[in-house]
C-alpha positions in Angstrom: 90.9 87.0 69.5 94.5 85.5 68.7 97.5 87.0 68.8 100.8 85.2 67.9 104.3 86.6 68.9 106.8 85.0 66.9 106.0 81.9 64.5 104.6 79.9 67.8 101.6 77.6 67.6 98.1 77.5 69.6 95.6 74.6 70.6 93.1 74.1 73.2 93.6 70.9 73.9 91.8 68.6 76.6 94.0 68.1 80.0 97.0 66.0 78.4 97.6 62.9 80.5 98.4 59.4 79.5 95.9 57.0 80.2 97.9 54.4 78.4 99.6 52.9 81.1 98.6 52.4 84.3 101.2 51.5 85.8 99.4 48.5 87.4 100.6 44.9 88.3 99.6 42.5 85.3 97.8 39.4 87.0 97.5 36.4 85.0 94.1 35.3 86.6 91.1 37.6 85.9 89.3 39.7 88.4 86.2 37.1 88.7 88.8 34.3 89.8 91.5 36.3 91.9 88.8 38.3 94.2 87.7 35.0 96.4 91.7 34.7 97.2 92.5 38.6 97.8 92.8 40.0 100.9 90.8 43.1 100.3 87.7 40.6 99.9 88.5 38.5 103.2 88.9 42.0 104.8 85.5 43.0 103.5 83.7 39.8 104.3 85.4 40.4 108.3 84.1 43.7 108.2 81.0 42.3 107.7 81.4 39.6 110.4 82.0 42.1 113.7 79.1 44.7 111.9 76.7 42.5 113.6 78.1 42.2 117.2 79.0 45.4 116.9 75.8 46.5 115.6 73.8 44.9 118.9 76.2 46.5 121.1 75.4 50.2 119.7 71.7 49.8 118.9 71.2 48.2 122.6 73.2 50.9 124.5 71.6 53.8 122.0 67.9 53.0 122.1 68.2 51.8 126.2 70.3 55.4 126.8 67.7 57.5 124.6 64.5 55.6 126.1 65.7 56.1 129.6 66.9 59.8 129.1 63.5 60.5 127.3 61.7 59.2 130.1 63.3 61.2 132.4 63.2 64.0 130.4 60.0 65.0 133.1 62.8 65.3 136.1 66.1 66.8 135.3 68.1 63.3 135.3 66.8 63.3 131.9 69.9 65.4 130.5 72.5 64.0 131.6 71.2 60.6 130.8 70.7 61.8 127.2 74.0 63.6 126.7 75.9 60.3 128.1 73.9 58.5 125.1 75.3 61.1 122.8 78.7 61.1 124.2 78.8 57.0 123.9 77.7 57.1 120.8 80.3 59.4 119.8 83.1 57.1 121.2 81.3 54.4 119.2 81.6 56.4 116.3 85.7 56.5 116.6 85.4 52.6 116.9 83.6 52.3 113.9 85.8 54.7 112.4 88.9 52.8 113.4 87.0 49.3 111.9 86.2 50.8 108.1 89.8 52.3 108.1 91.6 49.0 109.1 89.7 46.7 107.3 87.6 48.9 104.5 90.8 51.0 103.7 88.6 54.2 104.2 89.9 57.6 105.4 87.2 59.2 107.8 88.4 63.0 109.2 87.4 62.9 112.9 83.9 65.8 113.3 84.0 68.6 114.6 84.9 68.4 118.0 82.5 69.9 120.9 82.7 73.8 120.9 81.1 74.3 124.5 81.0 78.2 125.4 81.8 77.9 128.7 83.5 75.4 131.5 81.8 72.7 133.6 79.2 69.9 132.8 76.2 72.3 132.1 77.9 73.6 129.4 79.0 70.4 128.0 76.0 68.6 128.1 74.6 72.0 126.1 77.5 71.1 123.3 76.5 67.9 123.5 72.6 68.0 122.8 73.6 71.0 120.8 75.6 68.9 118.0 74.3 67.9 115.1 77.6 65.3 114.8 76.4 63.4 118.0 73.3 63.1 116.8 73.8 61.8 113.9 76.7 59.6 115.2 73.1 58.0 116.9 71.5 58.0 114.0 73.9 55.5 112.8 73.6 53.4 116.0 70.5 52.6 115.1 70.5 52.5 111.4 73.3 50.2 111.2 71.6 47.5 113.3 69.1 46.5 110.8 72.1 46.7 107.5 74.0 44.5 109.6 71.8 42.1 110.1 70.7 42.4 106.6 74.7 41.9 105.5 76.3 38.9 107.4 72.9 36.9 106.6 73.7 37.5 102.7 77.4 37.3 103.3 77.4 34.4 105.6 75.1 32.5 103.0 76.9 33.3 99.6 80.2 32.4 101.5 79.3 29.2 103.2 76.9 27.7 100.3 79.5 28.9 97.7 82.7 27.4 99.3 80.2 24.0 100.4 79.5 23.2 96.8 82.6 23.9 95.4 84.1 21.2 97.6 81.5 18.9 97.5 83.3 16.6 95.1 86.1 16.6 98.0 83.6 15.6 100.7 81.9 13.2 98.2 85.2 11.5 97.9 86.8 11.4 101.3 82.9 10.3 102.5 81.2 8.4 100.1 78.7 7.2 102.7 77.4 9.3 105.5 75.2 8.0 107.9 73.9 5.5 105.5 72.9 7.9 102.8 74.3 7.8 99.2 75.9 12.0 99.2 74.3 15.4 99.6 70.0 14.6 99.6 68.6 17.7 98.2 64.6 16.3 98.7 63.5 13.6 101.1 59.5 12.3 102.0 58.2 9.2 103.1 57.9 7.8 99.7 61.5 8.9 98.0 64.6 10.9 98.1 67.0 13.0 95.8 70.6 12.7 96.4 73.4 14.3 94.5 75.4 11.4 94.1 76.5 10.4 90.7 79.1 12.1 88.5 77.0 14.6 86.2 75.1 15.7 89.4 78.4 16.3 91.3 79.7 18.2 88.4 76.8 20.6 88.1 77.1 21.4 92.1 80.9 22.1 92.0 79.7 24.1 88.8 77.4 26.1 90.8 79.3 26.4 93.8 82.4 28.0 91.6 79.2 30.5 90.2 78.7 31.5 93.9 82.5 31.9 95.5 83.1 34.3 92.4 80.2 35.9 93.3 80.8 36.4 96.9 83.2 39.3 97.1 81.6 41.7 94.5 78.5 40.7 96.4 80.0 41.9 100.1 81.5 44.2 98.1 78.4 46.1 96.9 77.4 45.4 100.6 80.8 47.1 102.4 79.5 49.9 99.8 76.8 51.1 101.4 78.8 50.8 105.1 81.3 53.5 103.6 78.7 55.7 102.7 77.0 55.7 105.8 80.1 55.8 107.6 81.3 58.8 105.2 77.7 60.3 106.0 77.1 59.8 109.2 80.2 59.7 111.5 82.5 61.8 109.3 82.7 65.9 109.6 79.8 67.6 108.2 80.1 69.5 104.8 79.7 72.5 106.4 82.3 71.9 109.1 84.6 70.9 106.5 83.9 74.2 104.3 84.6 76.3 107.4 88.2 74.5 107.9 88.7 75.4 104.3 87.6 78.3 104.3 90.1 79.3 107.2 93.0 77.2 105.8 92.6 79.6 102.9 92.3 82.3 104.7 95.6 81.7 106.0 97.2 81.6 102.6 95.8 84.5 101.0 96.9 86.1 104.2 100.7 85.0 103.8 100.2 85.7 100.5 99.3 89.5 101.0 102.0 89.8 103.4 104.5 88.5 101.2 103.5 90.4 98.3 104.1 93.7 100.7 107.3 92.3 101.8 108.4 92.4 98.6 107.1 95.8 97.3 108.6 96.8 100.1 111.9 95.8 99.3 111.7 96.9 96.3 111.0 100.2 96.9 113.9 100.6 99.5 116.6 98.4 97.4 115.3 100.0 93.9 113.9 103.3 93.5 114.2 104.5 96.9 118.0 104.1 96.8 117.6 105.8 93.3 116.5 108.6 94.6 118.3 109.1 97.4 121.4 109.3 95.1 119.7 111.1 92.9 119.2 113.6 95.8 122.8 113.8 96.9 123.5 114.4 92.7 121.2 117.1 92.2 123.0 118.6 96.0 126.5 118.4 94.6 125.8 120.1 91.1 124.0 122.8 93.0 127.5 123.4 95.0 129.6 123.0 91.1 126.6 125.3 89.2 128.5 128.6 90.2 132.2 127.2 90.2 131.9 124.8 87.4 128.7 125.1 84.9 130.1 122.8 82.2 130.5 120.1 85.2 127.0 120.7 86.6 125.5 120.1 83.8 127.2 116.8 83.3 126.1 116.2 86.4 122.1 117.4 86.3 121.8 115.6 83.0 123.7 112.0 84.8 120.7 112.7 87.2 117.9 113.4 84.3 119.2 109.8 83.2 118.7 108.3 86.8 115.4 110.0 87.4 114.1 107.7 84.1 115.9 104.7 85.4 113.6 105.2 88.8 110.4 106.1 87.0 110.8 102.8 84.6 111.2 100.8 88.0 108.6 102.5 89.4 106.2 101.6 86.5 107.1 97.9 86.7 106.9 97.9 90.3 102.9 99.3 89.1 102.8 97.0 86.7 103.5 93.9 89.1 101.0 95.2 91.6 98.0 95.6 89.3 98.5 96.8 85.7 96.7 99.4 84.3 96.3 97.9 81.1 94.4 94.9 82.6 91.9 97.5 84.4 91.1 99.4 81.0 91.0 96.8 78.3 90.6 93.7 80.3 92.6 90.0 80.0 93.4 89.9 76.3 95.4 92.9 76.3 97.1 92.4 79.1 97.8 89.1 78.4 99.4 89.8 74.9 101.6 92.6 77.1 102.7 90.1 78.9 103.1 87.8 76.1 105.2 90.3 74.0 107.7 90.3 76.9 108.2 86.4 76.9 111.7 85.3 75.5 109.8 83.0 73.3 107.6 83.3 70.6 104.3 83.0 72.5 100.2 82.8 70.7 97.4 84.0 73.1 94.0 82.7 72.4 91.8 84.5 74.4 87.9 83.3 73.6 85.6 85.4 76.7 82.4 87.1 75.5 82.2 89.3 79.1 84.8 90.1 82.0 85.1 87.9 85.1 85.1 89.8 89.2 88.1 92.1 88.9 89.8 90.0 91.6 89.2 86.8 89.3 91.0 88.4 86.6 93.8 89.8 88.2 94.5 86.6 89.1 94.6 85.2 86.3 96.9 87.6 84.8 99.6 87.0 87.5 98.9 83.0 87.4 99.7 83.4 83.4 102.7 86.2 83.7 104.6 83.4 86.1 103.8 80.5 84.0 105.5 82.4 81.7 108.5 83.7 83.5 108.4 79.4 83.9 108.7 79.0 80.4 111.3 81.9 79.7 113.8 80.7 83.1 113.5 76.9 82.9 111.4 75.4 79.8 114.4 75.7 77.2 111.2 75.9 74.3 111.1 77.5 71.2 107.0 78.5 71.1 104.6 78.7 74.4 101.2 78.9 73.8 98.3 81.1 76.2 94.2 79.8 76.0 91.7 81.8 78.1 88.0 80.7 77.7 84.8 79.8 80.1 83.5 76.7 80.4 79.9 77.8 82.6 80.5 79.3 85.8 84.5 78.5 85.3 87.2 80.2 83.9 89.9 78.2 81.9 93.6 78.6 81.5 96.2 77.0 79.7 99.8 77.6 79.4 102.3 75.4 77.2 105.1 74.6 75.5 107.6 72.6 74.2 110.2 72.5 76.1 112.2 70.1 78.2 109.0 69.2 80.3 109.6 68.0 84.2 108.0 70.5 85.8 106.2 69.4 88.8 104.0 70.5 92.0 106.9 70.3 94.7 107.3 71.4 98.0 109.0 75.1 97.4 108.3 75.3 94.0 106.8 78.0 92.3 103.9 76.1 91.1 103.3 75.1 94.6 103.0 78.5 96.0 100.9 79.0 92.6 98.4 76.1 93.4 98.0 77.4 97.0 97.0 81.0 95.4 94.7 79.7 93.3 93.4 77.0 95.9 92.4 80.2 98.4 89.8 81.4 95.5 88.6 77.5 94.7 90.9 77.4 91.9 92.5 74.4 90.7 96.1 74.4 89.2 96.6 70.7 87.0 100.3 70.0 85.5 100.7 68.0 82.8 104.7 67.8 82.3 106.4 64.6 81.1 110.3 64.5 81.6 111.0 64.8 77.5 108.0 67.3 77.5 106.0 69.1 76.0 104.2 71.1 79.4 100.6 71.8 79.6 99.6 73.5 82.8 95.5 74.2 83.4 94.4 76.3 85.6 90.7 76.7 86.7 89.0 79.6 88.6 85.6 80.8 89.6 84.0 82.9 87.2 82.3 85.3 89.7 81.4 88.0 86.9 
């Protein structure tokens, strides 16, 4: 159903940004020539390098430290022995964490750290054995041995064979005679030889050695690839660790949230229709005292206070109205919505296209996340039409504000689409801004159906 307010204007369009620009330096070389001179690719190719030292150092210490702690698994030296394998492999971990950042450019979050119930090294090496992170912070001790090895033997060949016959011409020139051979002999036997030394043959090499250096760094790079994966996988937190810090990080907001909503209900009671009432009181008191002395004065006075009593029930109603309308609970989103709409300073069109109702608490929120976009639009936007689309796309529920105003709005520290985004981030939401300085504004927001 649409409902227009005013002459305004209505599309659901897709999320608005530019992907004309990129805002990227130009480089005159392409990608295939400029990668064997970046220093992304000679960071990868060192990466590379220490995985195989590195490699021997944690598969040696993990599989002696396991072997030894399994066979004294029959005498209780076996569990200490197996939680100090655990625990080193840990601390390798943070090495190899430190390596992929520094040279890999990848952001790891440290696991969960040990949660041991009690104090002293029982209860430790329980935590320990208990982790699933330590173990599979060994599981990549041993894993990465094998990749490693795998890696610097394809890195080390594409990198040294590419860079050798790309220079051979160099060497050919500066050595035309080595040992009493005629250049590079690619066949030899007791009968006859194959040398590369004349010009076509040189060519062809250099040819072939250019092939390989360009090859080399999307070659270690599909090879540092798999390294971030595992190290993602493997030494990073788990998913469900990383749920449950969500989880509480939302927690926290919805709880500051719920105490400033009260704050301010609070206040406006006691600055608003409290204090209404309280004069209202001391009115009604002193018309009492003029009824018998004065009528005509009392009932100047008792109709003042009629007047006041419908200022305090109108901010009574809003106050209602801002905590959870009633018009939302009995006819559902488009009708509050279009409420909401009608009070806009601007002509504003409200599409909204939803076949069922989402969870109550799904909707209210969306009715408060539209009713500030629009205060936005009405205090700061400077437009002349604002448009409202509601739809579902699956298990999601969509919402777009916009207009055309001035544009510049933004997801800054102390804004009011920063507290927004943190609202809607507590329920998984996801609040996108689309708002060029010269406009026009196009603000998504995406919630969790939950019907």
């Amino acid at each position: 159903m649409a409902t227009e307010y005013g002459h305004g204007y209505g599309h659901r369009g897709g999320s608005g940004f530019d992907e004309a620009g990129t805002g990227g330096r130009r480089h005159r070389l392409p990608a295939p020539l400029r990668a064997p001179f970046e220093a992304r690719s000679w960071r990868e190719f060192g990466y590379v390098m220490l995985g195989l030292p590195l490699g021997i150092l944690m598969f040696t210490f993990a599989v002696t430290m396991v072997s030894l702690g399994m066979g004294l698994l029959i005498t209780f030296l076996g569990v200490p022995v197996l939680a100090a394998a655990l625990a080193g492999c840990r601390g390798l971990g943070s090495l190899e964490r430190a390596r992929a950042r520094g040279l890999l450019g990848v952001e790891v979050a440290e696991p969960e750290p040990l949660r041991a119930k009690k104090h002293g090294a029982m209860a430790w090496m329980g935590a320990v054995l208990k982790s699933g992170t330590s173990w599979r912070h060994l599981l990549y001790a041993v894993i990465q041995f094998p990749w490693s090895v795998f890696s610097f033997v394809v890195a080390l060949n594409f990198w040294v064979y590419g860079w050798a016959l790309l220079t051979y011409p160099l060497w050919f020139w500066a050595f035309p005679m080595y040992g009493g051979q005629d250049g590079l002999q690619l066949y030899g036997d007791s009968t006859h030889a194959i040398y590369l030394d004349n010009p076509f043959e040189i060519t062809v090499t250099a040819l072939v050695g250019l092939l390989f250096t360009m090859a080399t760094p999307w070659i270690v790079r599909a090879l540092t690839t798999v390294d971030r994966l595992m190290v993602h996988g493997l030494l990073g937190p788990s998913r469900l660790a990383t749920r449950v810090v969500e989880l509480e990080s939302d927690r926290g907001v919805v709880v500051d949230t719920a105490a400033a909503d009260l704050r301010r209900i609070e206040r406006d009671l006691h600055d608003g229709a409290q204090a209404r009432l309280v004069a209202l009181a001391m009115d009604l008191g002193l018309a009492k005292e003029k009824l018998a002395e004065d009528p005509e004065a009392a009932a100047r006075m008792v109709d003042e206070a009629h007047g006041e009593v419908k200022t305090a029930l109108q901010e009574l109603r809003d106050l209602a109205r801002g905590i959870h309308p009633a018009v939302l609970t009995d006819r559902g989103l488009d009708a509050a919505l279009s409420a909401v709409a009608s009070r806009c300073t601007v002509p504003v069109q409200v599409d909204v296209d939803l076949a069922a109702r989402p969870a109550p608490a799904i909707e209210g929120i969306a009715y408060f996340t539209v009713s500030e976009l629009l205060q936005n639009v009405s205090k700061h936007s400077r437009a002349t039409r604002a448009t409202v689309d509601v739809w579902r796309v699956e298990n999601r529920l969509m919402i777009q504000v916009g207009d055309n105003g001035v544009g510049g709005a933004g997801v800054t520290g102390g804004s009011g689409l920063a507290g927004l985004t943190e609202r809607l981030d507590a329920v998984d939401g996801i609040l996108v801004v689309d708002s060029p300085p010269a406009g026009p504004t196009r603000i998504t927001a995406e919630l969790p159906w939950r019907g």
